[in-house]
N, C-alpha and C positions, 0 to 999 in steps of 0.2 A: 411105656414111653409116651409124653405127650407128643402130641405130633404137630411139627413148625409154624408158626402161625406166618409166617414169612413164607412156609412151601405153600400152604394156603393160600395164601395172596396171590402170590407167581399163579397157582394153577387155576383159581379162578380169572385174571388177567388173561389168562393162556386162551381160556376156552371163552372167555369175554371176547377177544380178537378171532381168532379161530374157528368160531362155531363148533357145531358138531359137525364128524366125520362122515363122509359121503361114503355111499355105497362103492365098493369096489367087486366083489364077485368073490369074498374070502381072502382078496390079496392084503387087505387091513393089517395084518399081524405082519405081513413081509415086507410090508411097505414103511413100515416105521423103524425111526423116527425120522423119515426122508419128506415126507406126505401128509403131515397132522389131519390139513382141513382147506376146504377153499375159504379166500375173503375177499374174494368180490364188492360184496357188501359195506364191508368195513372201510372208515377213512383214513386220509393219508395220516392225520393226526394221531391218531388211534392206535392206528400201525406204528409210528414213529415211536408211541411212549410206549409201547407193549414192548419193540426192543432195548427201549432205555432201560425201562424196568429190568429187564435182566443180560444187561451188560457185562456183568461183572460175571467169574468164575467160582464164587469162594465156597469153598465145602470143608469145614471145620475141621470136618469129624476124617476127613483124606489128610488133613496139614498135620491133623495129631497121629493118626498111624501110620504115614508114609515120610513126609518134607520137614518135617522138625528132623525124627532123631537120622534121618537121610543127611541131612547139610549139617549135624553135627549142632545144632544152636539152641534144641531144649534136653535136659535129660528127660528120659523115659523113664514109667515104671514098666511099662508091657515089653515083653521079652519079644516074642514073634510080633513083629510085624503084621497085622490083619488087614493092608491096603485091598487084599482083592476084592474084600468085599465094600468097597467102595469105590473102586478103579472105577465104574461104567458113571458116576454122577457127573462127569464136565460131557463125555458125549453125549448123554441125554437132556442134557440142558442145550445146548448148544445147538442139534438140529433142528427143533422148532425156532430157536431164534432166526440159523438162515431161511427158514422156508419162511418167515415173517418179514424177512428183511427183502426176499426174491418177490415177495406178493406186495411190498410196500414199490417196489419198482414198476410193475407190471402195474399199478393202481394208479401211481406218478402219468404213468402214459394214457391212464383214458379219464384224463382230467382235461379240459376246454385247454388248456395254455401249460402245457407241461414244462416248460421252460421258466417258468415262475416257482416252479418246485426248486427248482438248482440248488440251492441252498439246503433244503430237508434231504433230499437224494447224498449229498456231499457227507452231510451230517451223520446220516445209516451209512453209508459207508465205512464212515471212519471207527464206528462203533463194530460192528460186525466184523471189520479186518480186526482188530483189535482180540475179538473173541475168536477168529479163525488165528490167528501166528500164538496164542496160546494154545489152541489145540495142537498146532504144530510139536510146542514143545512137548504137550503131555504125551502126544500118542504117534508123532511120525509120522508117517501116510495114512493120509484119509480119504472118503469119500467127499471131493466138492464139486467139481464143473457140473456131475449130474446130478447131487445130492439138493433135494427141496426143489426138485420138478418134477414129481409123482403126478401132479394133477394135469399134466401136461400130454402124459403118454405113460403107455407101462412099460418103454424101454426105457424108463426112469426109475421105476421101481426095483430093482437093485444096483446099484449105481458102482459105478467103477473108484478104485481106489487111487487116486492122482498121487507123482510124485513129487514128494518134499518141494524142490527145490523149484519145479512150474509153480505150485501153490505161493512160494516166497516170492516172486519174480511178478507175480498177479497181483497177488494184494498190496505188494508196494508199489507198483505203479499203479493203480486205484488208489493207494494211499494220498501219493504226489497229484494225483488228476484231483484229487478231491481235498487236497489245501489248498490250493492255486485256486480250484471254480471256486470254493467261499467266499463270498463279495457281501459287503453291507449297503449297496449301493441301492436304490428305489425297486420298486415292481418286485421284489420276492414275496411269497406266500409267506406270512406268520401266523405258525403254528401255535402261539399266546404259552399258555400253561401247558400244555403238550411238551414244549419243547425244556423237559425238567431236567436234562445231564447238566448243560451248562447255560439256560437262559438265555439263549442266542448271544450269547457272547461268544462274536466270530473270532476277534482275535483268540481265544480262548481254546477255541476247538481246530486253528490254526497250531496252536504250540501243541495240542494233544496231538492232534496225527502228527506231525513234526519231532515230538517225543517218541514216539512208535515205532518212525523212519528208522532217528538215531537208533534203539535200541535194537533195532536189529541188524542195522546196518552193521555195526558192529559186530555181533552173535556171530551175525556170515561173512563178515570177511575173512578167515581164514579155509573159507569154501568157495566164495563168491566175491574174490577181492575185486575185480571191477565193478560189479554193482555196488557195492557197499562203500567204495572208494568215493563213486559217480555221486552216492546219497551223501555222503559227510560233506562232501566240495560242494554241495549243491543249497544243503541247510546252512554248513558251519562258513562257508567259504560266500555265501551268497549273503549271512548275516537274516536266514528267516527266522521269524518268532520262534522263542522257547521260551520253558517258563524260569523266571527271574526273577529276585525280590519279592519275594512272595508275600500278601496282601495276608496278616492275622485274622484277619475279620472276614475275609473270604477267600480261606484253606484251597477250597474247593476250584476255583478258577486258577491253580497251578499245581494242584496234586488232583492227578483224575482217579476220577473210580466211582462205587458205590457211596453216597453220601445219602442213606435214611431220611434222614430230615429235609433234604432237597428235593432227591427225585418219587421219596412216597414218605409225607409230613404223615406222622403218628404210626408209621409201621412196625413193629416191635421186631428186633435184627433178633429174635429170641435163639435160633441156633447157636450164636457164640455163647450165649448165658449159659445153655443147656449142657454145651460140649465140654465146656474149661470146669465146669460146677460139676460135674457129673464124674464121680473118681473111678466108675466103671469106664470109662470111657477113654479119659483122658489121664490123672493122674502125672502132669508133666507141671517141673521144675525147671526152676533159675540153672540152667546149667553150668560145671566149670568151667567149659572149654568159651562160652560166654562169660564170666566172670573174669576169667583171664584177660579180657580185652576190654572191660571197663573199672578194675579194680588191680591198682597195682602190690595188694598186698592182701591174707586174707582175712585181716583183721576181722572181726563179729560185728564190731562196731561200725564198719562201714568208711574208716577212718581212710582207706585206701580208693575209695572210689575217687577216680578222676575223668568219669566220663556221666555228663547228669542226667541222662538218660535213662541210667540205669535206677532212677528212681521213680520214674515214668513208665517203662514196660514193668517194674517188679515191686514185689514188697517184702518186708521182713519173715520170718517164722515165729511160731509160737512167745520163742523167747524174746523176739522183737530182734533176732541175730541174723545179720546178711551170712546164711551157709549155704555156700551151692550143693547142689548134687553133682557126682559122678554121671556124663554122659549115659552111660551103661547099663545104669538105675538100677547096679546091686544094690545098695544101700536101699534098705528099707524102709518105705516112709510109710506111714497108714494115715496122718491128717486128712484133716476136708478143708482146706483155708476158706471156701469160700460158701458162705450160709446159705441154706435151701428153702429156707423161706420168701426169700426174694427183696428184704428189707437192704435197703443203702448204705449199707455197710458191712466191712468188714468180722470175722468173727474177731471177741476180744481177743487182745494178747493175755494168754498164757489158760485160755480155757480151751486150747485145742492141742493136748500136751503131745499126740502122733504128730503134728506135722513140724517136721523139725527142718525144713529145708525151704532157704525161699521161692517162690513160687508170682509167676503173672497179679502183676497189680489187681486188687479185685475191682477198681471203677474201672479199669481197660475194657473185665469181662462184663459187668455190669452193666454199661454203657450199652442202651438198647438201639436207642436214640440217635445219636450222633458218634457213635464211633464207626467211621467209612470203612470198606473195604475197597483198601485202594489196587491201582491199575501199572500208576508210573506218578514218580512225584518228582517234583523240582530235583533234590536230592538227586535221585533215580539219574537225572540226566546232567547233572556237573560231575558224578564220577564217571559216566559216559565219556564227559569229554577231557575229564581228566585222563583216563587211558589212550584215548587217543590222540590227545598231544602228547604223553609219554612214549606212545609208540609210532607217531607220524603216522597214522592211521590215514590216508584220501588228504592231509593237510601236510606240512613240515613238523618234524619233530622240535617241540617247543617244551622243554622241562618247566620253564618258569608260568606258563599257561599250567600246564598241569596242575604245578600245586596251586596255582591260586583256585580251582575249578575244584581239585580235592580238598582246598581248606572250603569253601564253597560248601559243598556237598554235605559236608561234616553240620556246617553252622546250620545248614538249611536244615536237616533232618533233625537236631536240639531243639532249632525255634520252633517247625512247626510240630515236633509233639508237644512241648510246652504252651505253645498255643491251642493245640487239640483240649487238651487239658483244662486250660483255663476257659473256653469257649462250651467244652459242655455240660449242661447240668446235671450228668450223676456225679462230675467229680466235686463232691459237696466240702470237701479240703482242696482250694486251689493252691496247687504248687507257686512257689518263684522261682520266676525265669534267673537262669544265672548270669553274670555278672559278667562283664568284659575282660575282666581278670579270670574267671573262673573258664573262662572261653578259651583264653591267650593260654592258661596253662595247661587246657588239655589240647590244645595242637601241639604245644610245644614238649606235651610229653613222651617222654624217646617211644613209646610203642605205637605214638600217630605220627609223630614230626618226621615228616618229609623229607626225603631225599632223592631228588633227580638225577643224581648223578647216580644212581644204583639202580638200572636196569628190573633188576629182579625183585628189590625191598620196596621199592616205589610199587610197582604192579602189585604186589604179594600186601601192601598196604590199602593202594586203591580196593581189590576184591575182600579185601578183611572189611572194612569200614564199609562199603554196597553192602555187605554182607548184614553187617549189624543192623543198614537203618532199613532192611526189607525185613525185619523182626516179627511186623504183621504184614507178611507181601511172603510166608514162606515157599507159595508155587516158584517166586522168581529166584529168592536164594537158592531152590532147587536149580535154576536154572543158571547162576553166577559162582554155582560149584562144580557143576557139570560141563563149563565149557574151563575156566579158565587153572582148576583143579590148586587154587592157591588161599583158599580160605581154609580157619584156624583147622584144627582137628584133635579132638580127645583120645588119647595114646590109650586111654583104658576101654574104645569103642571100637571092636570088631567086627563087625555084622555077620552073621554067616548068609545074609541074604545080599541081592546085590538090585538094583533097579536103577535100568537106565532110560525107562522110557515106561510110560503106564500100557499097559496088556488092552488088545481091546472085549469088548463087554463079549461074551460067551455068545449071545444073541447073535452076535455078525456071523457066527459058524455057523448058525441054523440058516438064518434070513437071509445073507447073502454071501453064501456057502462059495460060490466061486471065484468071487473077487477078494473076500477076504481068505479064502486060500490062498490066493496071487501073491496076496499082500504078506502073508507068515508063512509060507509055506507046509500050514496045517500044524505049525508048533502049537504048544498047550502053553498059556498064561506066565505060567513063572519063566519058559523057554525067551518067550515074545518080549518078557522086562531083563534081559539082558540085549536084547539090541539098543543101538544108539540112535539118537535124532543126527535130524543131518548135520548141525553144526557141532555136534561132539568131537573134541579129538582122536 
């Protein structure tokens, strides 16, 4: 297997920032990954783009053996599920980031005029919360208040495991402290090209954490309805930045997340190439219970699609015929749709007579360059508030806000993969955008068109439609099936497995054998992925 040239980058960046490990007396091995390294040395700038650079969560190769055929939205060929052996990649990425982000603070303070940082401080914050309320969902209780202050003391070196619901309660109010201080006003430090998530574009990084707020604000209200109440009346009631009307030309300043080409220009995202291309690996398809919801008939021709989407995440089979697969992925496929040689294009129709089911666009996977891995996108946040005007969520119950916020949601996620599309260049066949008509008749068609007045169809429609446009966001579709339990589901997909939360990495039994006994009560792995995160019902 070659090996990431994208994990390459990260781990030279890592140890770029980082240094090498300080002597500890043997405790090295027990102390990770709480403790990496000191940086002293290193600048604020430095520090700031080392957590940019790995802001984002994405691990392919976990979407394809756990969050696809879990949320029901690709078929599988792999029968067992093999996520454990990739359960432990979001914690391992994830505590060198806070210890980078705790050392970018501690660095802010023995600067002449720390107060001139406010701005950079604001900014890691809102990145690092970001990457901690995803750990939340992957794994439930973790180590944070002590975690990434080894080099402080060794009563830091195995760190206590905090509860859920302190951790949510922390990082949104550092959320809110840290939209509020972001000012553009004179005297801030700028960090120039350092500063590569969103180019100091304050308003920018105002709708990001503000996106964040909402999205969880929502997850916890049915745990936390005061605070989540206090967050919606606060943004939606207050009228603070979100993102709206989203700029074609610059995707990226209202869908956050990993953008290649912005925050590391000529990086090769080669992981997704590897994962989707690779039939030992992946082997996953256009699924029915997906086809079902963009395709109102199931014609070969395609003559039924009425959602144009589906021409952007997928492509034809062999025979050039739109045939899903069964969730289930009895049906037998042996094709490789997508060529190993590495060339821009697709394999021809009908010289790859095994793959008989359609399967991921191949410039989606190809796209080395500029295909993001995204965080929260515009989309992302008008079905937010479409639920929450449907259920008076911290606001008054307003049916006709909802759909316009669900029609919203819908258009934004069309435009901006069509825009993805036509903006980067592997896609060497630019799609067209459709038509104002072709728009009006898929809202108004009966398995999207709206109804407010239906309690249940309207919800059961908002989380079907979130559902589709996080198609590449499947961490969060995990996460928009597991609270609201009303997206589509394939009658032919039984699992005999079940996971409702990722197991933590075997290592925390060894290293810190006390508190993560606290924390499982000494259960083994498969035991540990049937508990629920906190906001599960």
């Amino acid at each position: 297997m070659k090996l990431n040239q994208k994990i390459i980058y990260g781990m030279l960046v890592f140890w770029t920032i980082t240094g090498s490990l300080a002597c500890k007396k043997g405790f090295e091995e027990i102390n990770r990954p709480y403790n990496e390294a000191g940086v002293e040395t290193q600048t604020v700038a430095g520090l700031f783009n080392g957590l940019a650079k790995s802001v984002t969560d994405e691990d392919n190769t976990l979407y394809i053996s756990l969050f696809y055929s879990s949320t029901n939205q690709q078929a599988v060929q792999n029968k067992i599920t093999p996520y454990l052996n990739y359960s432990s990649s979001f914690w391992n990425k994830y505590y060198p980031s806070l210890k980078n982000y705790r050392s970018l603070l501690k660095r802010i303070t023995q600067e002449a005029n720390p107060a001139e940082f406010d701005n950079v401080k604001h900014m890691a914050t809102i990145l690092i919360a970001s990457k901690t309320l995803h750990m939340l969902d992957y794994y439930g209780s973790i180590p944070y208040t002590q975690a990434g202050l080894g080099d402080t003391g060794i009563e830091f070196y195995r760190p206590v495991y905090d509860k859920e619901a302190d951790i949510y309660k922390s990082v949104l109010a550092d959320l809110k402290t840290a939209v509020n201080g972001i000012n553009s006003a004179g005297g801030q430090t700028s960090i120039g090209a350092s500063e590569s998530f969103l180019n100091s574009d304050f308003d920018a990084w105002k709708k990001f954490g503000n996106s964040l707020r909402l999205r969880y604000a929502v997850r916890l209200y049915n745990k936390e309805q005061a605070l989540a109440s206090e967050i919606i009346n606060d943004i939606i009631g207050g009228n603070q930045l979100l993102p709206n009307n989203q700029d074609v030309a610059k995707l990226e300043k209202s869908n956050f997340g990993f953008w290649p080409g912005s925050v590391s220009p000529g990086i090769s995202t080669e992981r997704q190439w590897y994962t989707f291309r690779e039939t030992s690996v992946s082997n996953i398809r256009m699924s029915k219970n997906v086809w079902n919801k963009m395709s109102s008939s199931d014609a070969p021709s395609g003559a039924g699609i009425y959602d144009p989407r589906c021409f952007i995440f997928f492509q034809t089979n062999n025979a050039d015929q739109w045939v899903p697969q069964l969730q289930n992925g009895s049906e037998s496929e042996g094709g490789e749709p997508y060529k190993n040689d590495g060339s821009p294009s697709r394999r021809p129709i009908g010289s790859d007579p095994g793959n008989k089911f359609a399967s991921f666009n191949f410039f989606t996977i190809y796209d080395q360059i500029y295909f993001p891995y995204l965080i929260i996108t515009e989309a992302d946040v008008h079905f937010l508030k479409a639920e929450i005007y449907q259920r008076g969520m911290g606001v008054g119950k307003n049916t006709s806000l909802a759909k316009t916020e669900y029609e919203a949601g819908i258009t934004s996620s069309v435009n901006f993969w069509y825009a993805y599309a036509n903006n980067s260049k592997a896609w060497l066949i630019k799609p067209i955008p459709p038509t104002a008509l072709q728009m009006t008749a898929l809202l108004s068609n009966p398995a999207v068109l709206y109804n407010g007045g239906n309690d249940n169809d309207a919800l059961t429609k908002i989380a079907t439609q979130a559902w589709l446009a996080t198609m590449f966001q499947p961490a969060e579709a995990w996460s928009i099936v597991r609270r609201t339990g009303l997206t589509p589901k394939d009658p032919s997909f039984n699992p005999t497995y079940r996971v409702n939360k990722l197991p933590y990495p075997n290592e925390e039994s060894v290293n810190n054998n006390a508190n993560w006994k606290n924390a499982t009560g000494g259960a083994d792995q498969n035991a540990q992925a049937l508990n629920k995160v906190y906001w599960m019902p």
